[in-house]
TORPADO-894166 format. One record per residue: x, y, z of N, C-alpha, C, O, CB in turn; residue number from 1; residue in three letters. Coordinates in steps of 0.1 Angstrom, whole numbers, plus 2048, in hexadecimal, padded with zeros to 3 digits. Each point is the difference from the previous one (the first is absolute). Glycine has a CB too. Example, Ala and Ser with C-alpha at 12.3 -4.5 7.8 and 13.67 -1.06 7.14 Angstrom:
2
(atom (884, 7C7, 84E), (7F7, 80C, 800), (809, 80C, 800), (80A, 800, 807), (7E3, 7F4, 805), 1, "Ala") (atom (80F, 817, 7ED), (809, 80B, 800), (7F8, 80B, 808), (805, 80B, 801), (807, 7EF, 7E9), 2, "Ser") 
This chain:
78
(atom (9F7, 5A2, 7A5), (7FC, 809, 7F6), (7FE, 7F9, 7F2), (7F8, 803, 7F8), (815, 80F, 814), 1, "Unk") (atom (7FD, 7E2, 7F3), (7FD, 7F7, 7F4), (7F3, 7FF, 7FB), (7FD, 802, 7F4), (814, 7F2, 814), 2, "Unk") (atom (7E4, 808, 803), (7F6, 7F8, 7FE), (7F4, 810, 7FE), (7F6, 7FF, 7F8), (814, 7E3, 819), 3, "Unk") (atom (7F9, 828, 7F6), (7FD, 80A, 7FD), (7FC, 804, 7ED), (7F6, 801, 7F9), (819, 801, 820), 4, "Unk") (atom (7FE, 7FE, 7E8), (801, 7FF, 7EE), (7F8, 7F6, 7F6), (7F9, 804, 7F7), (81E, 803, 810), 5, "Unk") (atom (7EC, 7EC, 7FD), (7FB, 7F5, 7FC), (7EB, 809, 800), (7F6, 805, 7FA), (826, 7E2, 813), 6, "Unk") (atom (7E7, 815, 7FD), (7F0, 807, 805), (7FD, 80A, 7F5), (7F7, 7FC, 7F8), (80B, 804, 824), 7, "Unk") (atom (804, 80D, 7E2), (7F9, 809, 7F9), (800, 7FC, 7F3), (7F7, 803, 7F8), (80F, 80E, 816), 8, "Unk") (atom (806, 7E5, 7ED), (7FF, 7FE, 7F6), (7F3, 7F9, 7FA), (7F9, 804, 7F7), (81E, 7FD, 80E), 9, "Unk") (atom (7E8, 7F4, 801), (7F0, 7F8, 7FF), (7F4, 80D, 7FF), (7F8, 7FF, 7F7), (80F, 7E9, 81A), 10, "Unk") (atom (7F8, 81F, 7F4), (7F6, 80C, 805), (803, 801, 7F0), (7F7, 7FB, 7F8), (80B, 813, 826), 11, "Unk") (atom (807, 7F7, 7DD), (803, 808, 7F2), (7F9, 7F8, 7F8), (7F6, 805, 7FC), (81F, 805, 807), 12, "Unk") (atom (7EE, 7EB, 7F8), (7FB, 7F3, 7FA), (7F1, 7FF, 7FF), (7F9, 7FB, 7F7), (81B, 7FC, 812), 13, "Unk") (atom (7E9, 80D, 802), (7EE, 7FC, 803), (7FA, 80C, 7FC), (7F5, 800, 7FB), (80B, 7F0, 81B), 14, "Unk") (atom (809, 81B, 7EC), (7F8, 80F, 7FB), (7FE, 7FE, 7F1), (7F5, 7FE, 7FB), (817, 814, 816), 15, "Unk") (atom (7FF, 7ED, 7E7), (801, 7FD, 7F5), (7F8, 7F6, 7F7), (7FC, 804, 7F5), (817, 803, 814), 16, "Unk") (atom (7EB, 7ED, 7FA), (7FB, 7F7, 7F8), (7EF, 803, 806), (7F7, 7FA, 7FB), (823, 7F1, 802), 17, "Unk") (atom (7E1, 81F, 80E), (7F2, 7FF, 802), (7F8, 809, 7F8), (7F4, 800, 801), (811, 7F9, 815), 18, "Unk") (atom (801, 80D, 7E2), (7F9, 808, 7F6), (7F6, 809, 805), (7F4, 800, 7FD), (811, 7EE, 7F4), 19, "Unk") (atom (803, 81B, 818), (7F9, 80B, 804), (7F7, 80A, 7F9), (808, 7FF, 7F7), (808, 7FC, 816), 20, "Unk") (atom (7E9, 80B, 7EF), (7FD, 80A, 7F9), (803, 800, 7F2), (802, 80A, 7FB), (7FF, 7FF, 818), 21, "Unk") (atom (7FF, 7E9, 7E5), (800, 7FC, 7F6), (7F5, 807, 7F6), (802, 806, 7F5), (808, 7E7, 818), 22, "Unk") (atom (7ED, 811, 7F9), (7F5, 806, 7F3), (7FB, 813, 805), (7F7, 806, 7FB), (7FB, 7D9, 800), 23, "Unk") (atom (814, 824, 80F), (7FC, 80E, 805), (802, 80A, 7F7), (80B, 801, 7FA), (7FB, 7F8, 81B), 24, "Unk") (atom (7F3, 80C, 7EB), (7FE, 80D, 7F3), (803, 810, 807), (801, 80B, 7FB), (7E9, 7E5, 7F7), 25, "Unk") (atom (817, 80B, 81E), (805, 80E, 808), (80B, 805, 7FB), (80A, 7FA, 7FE), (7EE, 800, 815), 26, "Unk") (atom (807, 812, 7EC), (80F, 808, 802), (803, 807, 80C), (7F8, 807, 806), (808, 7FD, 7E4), 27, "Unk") (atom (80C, 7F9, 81A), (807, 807, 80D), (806, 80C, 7F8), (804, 7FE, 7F4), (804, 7EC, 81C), 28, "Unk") (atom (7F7, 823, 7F5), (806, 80E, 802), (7FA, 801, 7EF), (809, 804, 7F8), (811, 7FE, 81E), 29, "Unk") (atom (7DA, 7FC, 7E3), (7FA, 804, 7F7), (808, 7FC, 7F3), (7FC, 805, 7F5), (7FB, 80C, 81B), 30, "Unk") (atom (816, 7E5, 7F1), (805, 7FF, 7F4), (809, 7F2, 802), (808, 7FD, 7F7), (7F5, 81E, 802), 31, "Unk") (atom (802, 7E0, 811), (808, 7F1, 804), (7F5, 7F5, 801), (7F8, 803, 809), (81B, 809, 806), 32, "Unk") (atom (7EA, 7E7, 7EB), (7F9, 7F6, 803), (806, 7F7, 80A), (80A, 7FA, 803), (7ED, 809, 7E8), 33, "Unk") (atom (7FE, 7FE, 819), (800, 7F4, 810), (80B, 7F7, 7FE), (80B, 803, 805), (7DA, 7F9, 7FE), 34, "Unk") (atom (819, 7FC, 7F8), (807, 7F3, 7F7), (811, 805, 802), (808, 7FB, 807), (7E0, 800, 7E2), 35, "Unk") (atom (81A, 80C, 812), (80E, 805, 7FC), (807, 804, 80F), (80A, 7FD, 806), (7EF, 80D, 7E0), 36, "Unk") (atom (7FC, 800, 81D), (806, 803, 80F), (801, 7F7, 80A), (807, 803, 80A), (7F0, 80F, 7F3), 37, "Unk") (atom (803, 7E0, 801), (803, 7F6, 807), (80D, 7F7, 7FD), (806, 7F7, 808), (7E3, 80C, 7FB), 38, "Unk") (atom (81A, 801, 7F2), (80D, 7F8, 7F9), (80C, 809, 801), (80B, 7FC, 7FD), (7E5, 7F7, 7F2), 39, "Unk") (atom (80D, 81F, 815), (80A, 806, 807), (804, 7FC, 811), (80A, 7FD, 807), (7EE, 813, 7E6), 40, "Unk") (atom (7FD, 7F0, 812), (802, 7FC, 815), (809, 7F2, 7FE), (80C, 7FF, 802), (7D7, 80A, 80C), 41, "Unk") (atom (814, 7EE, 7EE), (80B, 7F4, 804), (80F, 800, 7F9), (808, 7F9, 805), (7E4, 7FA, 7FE), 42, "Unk") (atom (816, 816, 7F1), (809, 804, 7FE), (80B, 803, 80A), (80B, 7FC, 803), (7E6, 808, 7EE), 43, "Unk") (atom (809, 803, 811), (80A, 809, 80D), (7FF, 7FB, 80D), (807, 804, 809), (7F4, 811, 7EE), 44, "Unk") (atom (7FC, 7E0, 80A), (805, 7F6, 80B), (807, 7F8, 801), (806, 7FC, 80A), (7ED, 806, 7F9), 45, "Unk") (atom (80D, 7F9, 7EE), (80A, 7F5, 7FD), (80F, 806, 7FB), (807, 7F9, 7FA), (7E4, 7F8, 7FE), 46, "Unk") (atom (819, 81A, 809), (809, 808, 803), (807, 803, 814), (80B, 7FE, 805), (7E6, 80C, 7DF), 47, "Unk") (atom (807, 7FA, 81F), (803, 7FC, 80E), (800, 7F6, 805), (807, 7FF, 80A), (7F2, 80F, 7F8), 48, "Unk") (atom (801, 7E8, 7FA), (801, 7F3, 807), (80C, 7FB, 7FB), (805, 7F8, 808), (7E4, 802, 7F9), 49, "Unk") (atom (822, 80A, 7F1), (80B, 7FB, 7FC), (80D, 805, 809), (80A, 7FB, 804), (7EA, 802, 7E4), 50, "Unk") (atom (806, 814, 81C), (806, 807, 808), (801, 7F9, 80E), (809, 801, 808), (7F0, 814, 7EA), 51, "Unk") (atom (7FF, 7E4, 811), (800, 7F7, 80F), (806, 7F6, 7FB), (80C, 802, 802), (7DD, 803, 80B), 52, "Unk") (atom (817, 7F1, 7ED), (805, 7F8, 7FE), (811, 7FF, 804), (806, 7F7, 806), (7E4, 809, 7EB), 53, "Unk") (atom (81C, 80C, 807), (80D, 7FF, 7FA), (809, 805, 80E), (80B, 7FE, 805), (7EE, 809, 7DD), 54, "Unk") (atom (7FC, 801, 822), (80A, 808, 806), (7FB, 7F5, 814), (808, 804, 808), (7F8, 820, 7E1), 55, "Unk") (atom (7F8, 7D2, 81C), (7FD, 7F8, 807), (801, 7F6, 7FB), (808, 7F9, 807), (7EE, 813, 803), 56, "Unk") (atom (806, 7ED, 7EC), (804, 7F2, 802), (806, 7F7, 7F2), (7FB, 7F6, 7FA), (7F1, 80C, 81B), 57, "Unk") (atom (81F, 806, 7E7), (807, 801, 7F6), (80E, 7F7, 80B), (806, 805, 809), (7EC, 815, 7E6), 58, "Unk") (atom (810, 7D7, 808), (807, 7F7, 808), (810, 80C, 802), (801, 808, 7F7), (7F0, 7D9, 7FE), 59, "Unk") (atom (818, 81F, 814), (80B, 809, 800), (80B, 7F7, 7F9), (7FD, 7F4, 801), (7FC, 81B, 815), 60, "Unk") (atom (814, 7F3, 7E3), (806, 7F6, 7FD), (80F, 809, 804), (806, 80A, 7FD), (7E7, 7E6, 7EE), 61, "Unk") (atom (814, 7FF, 81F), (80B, 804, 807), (80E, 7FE, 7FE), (809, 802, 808), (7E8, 7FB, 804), 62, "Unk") (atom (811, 7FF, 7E8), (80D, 7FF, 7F7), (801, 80A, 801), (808, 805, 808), (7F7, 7EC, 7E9), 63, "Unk") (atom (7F8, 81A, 804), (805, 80A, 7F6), (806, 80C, 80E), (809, 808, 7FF), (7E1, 7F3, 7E6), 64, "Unk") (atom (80E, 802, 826), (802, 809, 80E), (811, 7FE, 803), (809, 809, 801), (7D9, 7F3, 80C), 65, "Unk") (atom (820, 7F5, 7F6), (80D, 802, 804), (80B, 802, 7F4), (80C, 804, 803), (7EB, 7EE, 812), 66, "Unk") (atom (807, 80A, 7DE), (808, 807, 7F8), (801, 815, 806), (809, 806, 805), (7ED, 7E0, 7E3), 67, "Unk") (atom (800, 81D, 815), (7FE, 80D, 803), (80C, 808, 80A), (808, 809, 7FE), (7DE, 7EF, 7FF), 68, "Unk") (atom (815, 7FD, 80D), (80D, 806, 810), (80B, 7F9, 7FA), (809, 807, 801), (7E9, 7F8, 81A), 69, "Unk") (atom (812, 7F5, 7DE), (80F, 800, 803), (802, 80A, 7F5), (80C, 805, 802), (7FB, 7E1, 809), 70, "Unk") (atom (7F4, 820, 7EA), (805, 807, 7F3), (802, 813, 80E), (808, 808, 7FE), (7E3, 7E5, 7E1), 71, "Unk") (atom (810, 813, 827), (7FF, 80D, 805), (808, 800, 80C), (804, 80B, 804), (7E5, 7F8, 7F4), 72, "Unk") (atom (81B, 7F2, 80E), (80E, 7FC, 80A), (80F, 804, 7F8), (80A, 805, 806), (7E7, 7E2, 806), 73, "Unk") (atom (810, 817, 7E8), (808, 7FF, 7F8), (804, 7F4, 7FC), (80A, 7FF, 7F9), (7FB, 814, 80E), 74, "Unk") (atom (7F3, 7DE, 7FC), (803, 7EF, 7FD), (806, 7FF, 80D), (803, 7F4, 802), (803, 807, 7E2), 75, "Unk") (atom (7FD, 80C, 826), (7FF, 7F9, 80D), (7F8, 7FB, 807), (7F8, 809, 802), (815, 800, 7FD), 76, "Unk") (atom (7F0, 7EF, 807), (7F7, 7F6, 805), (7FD, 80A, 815), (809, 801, 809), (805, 7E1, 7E1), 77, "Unk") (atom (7E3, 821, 817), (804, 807, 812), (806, 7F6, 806), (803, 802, 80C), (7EA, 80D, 7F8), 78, "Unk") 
């Protein structure tokens, strides 16, 4: 799933710097420009993609875990 992520992330990168609809004078729903609505979307991709990230390939750290169980054992060891 790491590389998953990695992956979309590049995707995001390339959307961004290709200057989609840069000079477009369209409006979406009669009062949104092109331009912007494209800088919402990846918005909100790059919102989910952080949501993938954290919650798949977000390293685990296994200290803070076994502090956790012995604090919830009462400091006895299983």
């Amino acid at each position: 799933m790491r590389y998953v992520v990695w992956g979309l992330l590049l995707i995001l990168v390339v959307l961004h710097q290709s200057g989609i609809a840069i000079d477009s004078t369209k409006l979406l729903f009669g009062f949104l420009p092109e331009g912007l609505a494209v800088h919402i979307g990846i918005s909100l991709a790059a919102g989910a993609t952080w949501l993938l990230a954290t919650l798949y390939a977000w390293p685990i750290d296994e200290s803070s875990e076994s502090e956790n169980a012995e604090s919830s054992n009462g400091g006895e060891r299983p």
